[in-house]
N, C-alpha and C positions, 0 to 999 in steps of 0.2 A: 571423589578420589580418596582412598587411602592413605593417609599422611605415615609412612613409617619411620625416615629418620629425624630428626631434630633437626636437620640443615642438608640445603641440597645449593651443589652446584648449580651455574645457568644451564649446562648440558644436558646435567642429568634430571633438572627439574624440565628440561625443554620436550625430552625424549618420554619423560612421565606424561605430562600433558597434552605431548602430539602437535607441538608448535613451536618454533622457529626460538633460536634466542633471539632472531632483532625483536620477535613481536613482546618477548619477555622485556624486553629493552621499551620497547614502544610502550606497552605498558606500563612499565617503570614511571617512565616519563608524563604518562596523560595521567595517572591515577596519583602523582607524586609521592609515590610509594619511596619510603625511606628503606632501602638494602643494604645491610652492611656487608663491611669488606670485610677480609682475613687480613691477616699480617703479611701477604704479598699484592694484596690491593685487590683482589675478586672477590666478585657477589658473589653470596652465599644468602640464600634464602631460611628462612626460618618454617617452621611447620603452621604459624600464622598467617606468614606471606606467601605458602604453595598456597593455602587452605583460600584465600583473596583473590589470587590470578587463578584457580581453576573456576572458581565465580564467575571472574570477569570472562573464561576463556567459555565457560557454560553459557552466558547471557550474551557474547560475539557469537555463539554458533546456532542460539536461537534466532538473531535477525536484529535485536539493539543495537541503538546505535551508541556512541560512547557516551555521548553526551546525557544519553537516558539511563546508561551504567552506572554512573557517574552520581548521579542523582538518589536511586536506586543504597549505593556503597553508602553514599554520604547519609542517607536517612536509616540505615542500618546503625550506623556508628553513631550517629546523634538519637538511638535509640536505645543505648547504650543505662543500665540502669545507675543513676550516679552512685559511688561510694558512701557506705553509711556516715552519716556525721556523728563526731565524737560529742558530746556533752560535756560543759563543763558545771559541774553541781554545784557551783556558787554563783553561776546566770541564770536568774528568777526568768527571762523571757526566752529561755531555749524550748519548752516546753509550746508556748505562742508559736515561736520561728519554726517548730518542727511542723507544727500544723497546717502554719501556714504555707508551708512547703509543699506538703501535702497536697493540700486543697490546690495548689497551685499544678501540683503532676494530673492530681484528677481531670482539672478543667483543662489544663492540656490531652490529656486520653476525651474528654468528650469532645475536643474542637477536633480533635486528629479521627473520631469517629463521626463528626457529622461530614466532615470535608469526604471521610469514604463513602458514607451513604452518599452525598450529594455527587461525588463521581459517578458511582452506578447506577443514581436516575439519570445523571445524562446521559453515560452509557446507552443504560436503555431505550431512552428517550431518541437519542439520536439512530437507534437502530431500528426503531417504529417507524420514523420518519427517513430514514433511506429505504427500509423496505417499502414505505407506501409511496415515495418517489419512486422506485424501481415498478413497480407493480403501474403507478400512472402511465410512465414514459413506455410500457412495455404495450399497456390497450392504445397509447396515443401512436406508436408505431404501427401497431397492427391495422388501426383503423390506418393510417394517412396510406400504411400496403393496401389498402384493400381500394381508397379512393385512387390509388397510382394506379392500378391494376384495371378499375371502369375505366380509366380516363384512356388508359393503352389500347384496352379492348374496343373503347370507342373510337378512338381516330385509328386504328385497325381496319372496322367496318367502313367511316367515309372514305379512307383510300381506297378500300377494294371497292368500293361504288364507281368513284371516280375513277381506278384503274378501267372497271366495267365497261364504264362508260365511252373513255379513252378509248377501247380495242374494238366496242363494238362503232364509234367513228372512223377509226381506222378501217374496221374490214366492210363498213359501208362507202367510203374513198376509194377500196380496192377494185369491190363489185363495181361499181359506177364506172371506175379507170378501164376495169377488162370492157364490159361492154362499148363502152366507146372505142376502145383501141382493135375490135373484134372484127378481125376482116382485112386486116391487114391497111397499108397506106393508101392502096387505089380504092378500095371499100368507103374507107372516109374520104378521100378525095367526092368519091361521088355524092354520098349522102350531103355534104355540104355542097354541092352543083345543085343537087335536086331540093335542097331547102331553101 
């Protein structure tokens, strides 16, 4: 965003950024952002504090959540390069003390670069190992589809045996029933006289 004026109302700083004053509010408050007032008691933003909530209002609309904003702000500002120290040219150990200071920012820049590297091997680490989970669970799927799919096809086949089987007992009860019954009631009246 364009910072033009030196100070902006909550409105017009709201209507710039395309968000609400409570969320200029809400953020006020989660970021404890110090906003001064005018001489009738309203916030008036300064071109530091637009330049802070459109950050904040860029990394809400990427999907962070505050508390990772938050984090994010704070290691910015604690990134901050300190103010030169003044020397006083009658301290024989200002020259030690600058050094050591020194030495001290270095070996903070190499902890603060191995802590990155060592993020992005897990990073990576960890996305080897989801891929090759995902790729496992995806053959372990497909086999356990493929044993569901015998195991269906198989008791598929014994039912239709045993349906088979079933109709063709049924339509040997049938055959048997008609011949018997074949002739009407004096027909078998007799056959059982004559047996």
């Amino acid at each position: 965003m364009e910072i033009i004026n030196d100070r902006y109302s909550i409105t017009e700083l709201s209507k710039r950024l395309k968000v609400t004053d409570h969320a200029l509010r809400f953020y006020e408050k989660e970021f404890n952002l110090c906003v001064p007032r005018d001489d009738r008691g309203r916030r008036y933003y300064t071109a530091e504090l637009a330049n802070t909530l459109y950050q904040i209002k860029v990394m809400r609309d990427e999907g962070l959540e505050i508390k990772a904003i938050k984090n994010i702000i704070s290691q910015e500002t604690n990134s901050i390069e300190p103010p030169p120290v003044v020397l006083d040219a009658e301290c024989p150990d200002t020259s030690l003390m600058l050094q050591e200071a020194r030495d001290s920012r270095d070996n903070m820049k190499e902890i603060m670069e191995f802590f990155i590297d060592f993020r992005d091997q897990i990073t990576n680490s960890m996305a080897v190992e989801v891929t090759s989970a995902r790729e496992h669970l995806s053959r372990e799927i497909n086999k356990t589809k493929l044993e569901l799919g015998a195991c269906v096809e198989n008791s598929a086949r014994k039912l239709e045996a045993k349906m088979e089987k079933h109709f063709m007992d049924v339509d040997r009860s049938i055959t048997d029933w008609r011949e018997k019954t074949k002739g009407g009631p004096i027909k078998r009246l007799m056959n059982k006289i004559i047996k």
